[in-house]
C-alpha positions as CSV (number, residue, x, y, z in Angstrom):
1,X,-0.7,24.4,-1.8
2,X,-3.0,27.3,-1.0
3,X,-4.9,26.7,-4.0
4,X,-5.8,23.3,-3.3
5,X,-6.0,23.5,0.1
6,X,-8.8,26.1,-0.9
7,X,-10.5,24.4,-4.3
8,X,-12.6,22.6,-2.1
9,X,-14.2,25.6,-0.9
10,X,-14.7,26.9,-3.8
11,X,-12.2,29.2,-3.7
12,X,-9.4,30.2,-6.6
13,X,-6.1,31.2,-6.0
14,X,-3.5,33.3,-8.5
15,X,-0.1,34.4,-8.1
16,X,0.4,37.1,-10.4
17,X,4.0,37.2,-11.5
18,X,4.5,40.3,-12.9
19,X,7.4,42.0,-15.5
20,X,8.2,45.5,-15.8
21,X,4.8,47.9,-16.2
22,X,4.8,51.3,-17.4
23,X,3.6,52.9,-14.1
24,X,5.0,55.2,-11.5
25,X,6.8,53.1,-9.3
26,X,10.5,53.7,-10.7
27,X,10.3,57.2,-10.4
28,X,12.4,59.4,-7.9
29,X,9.2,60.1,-6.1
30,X,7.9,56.5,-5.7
31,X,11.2,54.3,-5.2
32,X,13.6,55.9,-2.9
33,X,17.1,54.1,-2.7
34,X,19.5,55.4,0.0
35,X,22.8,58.3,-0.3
36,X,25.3,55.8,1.1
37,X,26.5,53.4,-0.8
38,X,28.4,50.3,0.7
39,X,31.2,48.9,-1.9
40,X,30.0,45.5,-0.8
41,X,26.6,46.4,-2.6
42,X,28.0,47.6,-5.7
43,X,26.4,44.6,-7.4
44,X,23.2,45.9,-5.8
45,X,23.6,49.5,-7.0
46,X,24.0,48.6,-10.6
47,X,20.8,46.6,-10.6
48,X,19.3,49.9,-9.2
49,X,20.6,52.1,-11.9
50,X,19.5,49.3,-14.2
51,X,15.9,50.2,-13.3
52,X,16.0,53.7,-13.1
53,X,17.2,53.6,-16.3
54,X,14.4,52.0,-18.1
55,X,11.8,54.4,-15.7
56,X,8.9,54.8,-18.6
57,X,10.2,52.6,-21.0
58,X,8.8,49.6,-19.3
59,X,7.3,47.4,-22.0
60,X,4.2,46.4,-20.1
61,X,0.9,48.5,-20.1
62,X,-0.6,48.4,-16.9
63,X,-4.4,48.8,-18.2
64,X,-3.8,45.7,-20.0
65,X,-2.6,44.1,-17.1
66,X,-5.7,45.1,-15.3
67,X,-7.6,43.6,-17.9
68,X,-5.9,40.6,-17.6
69,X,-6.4,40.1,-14.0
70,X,-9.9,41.0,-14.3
71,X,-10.0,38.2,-17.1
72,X,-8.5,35.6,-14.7
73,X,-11.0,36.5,-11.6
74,X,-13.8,35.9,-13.8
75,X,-12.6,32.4,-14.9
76,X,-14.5,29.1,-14.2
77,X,-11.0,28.2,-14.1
78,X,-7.7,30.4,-13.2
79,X,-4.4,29.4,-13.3
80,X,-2.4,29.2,-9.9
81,X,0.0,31.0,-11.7
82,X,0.1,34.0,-14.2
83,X,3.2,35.6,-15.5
84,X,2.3,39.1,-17.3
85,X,4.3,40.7,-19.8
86,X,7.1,39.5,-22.2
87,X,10.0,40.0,-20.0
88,X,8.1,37.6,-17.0
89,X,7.6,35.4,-19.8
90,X,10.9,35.2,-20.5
91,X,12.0,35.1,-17.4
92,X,10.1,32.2,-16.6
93,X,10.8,29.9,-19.4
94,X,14.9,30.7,-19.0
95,X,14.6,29.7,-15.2
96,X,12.8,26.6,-16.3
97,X,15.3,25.3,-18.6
98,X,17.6,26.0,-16.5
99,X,15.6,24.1,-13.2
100,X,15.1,21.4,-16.1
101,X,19.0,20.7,-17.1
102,X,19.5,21.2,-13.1
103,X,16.9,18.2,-12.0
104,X,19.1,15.9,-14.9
105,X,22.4,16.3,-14.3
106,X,21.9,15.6,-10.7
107,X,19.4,12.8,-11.1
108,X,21.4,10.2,-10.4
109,X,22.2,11.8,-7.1
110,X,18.6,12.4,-6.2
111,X,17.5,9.3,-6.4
112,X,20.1,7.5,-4.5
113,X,18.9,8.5,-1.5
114,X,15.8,6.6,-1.1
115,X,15.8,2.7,0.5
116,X,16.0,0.2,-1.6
117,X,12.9,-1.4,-1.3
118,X,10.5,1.9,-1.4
119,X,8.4,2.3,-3.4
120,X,7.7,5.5,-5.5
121,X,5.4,8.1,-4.4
């Protein structure tokens, strides 16, 4: 909505949808998780661990990511959206097949709920 709210004006809008980038944010120094853990958070914890654990084995190379971004900013035409890196990529097109076969199967439903006589917008 932002984006064309503001196209009018000129103005371009990306979100930038980022995967996992080789940086300095998953180290001890930059992320800081809390000593106690709560068992009702276990699921939480292990997706902690899960990160830590790939600290410096992230497959996406921030410069390139800059350049990318910088690539997009200069564009007569950006997209309102940008995923960067395989693992956003992948991301993205498993969630949309799954929002895909979701919209289907409940179809049906969906549509039942408008009157009769209206017509489609």
């Amino acid at each position: 909505m932002l984006a064309q709210d503001l196209r009018p004006l000129g103005i371009h809008v990306t979100a930038v949808a980022p995967g996992a980038f080789r940086t300095q944010f998953l180290t001890k120094e930059s992320l800081v998780l809390g000593d106690t853990a709560i068992a009702d958070y276990s699921d939480v914890r292990a997706s902690h661990a899960r990160y830590l654990s790939i600290d410096g084995k992230q497959p996406g190379d921030p410069v390139k990511a800059a350049e990318a971004i910088i690539e997009i900013a200069e564009s007569p035409e950006p997209p309102t959206l940008l995923f960067l890196g395989s693992d956003a990529y992948n991301r993205a097109t498993t969630k949309m097949r799954h929002l895909e076969e979701l919209i289907e199967k409940w179809k049906g439903l969906t549509l039942s709920t408008q009157f009769e006589t209206a017509a489609e917008v």
